[in-house]
C-alpha positions as CSV (number, residue, x, y, z in Angstrom):
1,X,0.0,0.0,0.0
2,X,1.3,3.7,-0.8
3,X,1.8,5.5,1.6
4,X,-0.7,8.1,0.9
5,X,-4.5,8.2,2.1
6,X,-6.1,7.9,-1.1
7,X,-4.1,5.1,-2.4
8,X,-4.5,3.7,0.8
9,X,-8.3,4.0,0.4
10,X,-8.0,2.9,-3.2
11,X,-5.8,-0.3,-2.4
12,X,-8.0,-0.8,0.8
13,X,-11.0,-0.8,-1.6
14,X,-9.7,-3.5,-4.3
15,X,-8.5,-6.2,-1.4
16,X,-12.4,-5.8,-0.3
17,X,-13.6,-6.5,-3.8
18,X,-11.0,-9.7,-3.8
19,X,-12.1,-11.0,-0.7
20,X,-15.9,-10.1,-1.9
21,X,-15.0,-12.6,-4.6
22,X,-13.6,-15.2,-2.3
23,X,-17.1,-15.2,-0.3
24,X,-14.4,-13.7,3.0
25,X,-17.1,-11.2,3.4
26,X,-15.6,-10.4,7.3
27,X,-12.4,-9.7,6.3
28,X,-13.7,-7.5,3.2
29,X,-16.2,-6.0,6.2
30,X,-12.6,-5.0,7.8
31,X,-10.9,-3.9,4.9
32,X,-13.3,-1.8,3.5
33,X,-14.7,-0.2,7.5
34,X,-10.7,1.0,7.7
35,X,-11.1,2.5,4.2
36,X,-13.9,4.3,5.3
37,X,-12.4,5.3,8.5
38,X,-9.7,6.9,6.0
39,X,-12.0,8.5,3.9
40,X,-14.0,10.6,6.7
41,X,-11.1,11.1,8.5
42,X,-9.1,12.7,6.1
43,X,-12.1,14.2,3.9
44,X,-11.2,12.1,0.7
45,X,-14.5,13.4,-0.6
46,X,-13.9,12.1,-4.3
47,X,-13.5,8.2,-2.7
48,X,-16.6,8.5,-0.5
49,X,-19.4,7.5,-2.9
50,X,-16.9,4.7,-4.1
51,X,-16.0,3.3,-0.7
52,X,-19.6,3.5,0.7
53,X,-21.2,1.6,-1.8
54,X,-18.9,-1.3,-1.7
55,X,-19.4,-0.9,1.8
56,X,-23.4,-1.0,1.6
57,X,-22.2,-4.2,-1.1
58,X,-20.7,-5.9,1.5
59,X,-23.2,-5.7,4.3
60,X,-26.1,-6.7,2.5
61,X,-23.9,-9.6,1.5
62,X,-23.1,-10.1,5.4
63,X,-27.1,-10.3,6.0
64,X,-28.1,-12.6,2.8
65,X,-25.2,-14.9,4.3
């Protein structure tokens, strides 16, 4: 991961998407909550749409589970 907050987020994002596709949907959860927790703490406004709809992805999978 770079050392910067959006590529961060960005990597953060993709290794949720990978683990979405494994069926690992609790380590995606963790992957993609710490993107998130990047995104509103450093105001990365242009990843927030991005990262909150994997996000909402990933839950729904969590509950159909």
């Amino acid at each position: 991961m770079m050392n910067y907050p959006i590529g961060q987020t960005q990597a953060l994002n993709e290794l949720a998407e990978l683990e979405v596709i494994e069926f690992n949907y609790p380590q995606a959860y963790r992957y993609i909550n710490r993107s998130y927790e990047l995104v509103a703490h450093r105001g990365l406004d242009d990843l927030e749409k991005t990262t909150f709809k994997l996000m909402t992805k990933i839950e729904n999978k969590m509950q159909h589970r």
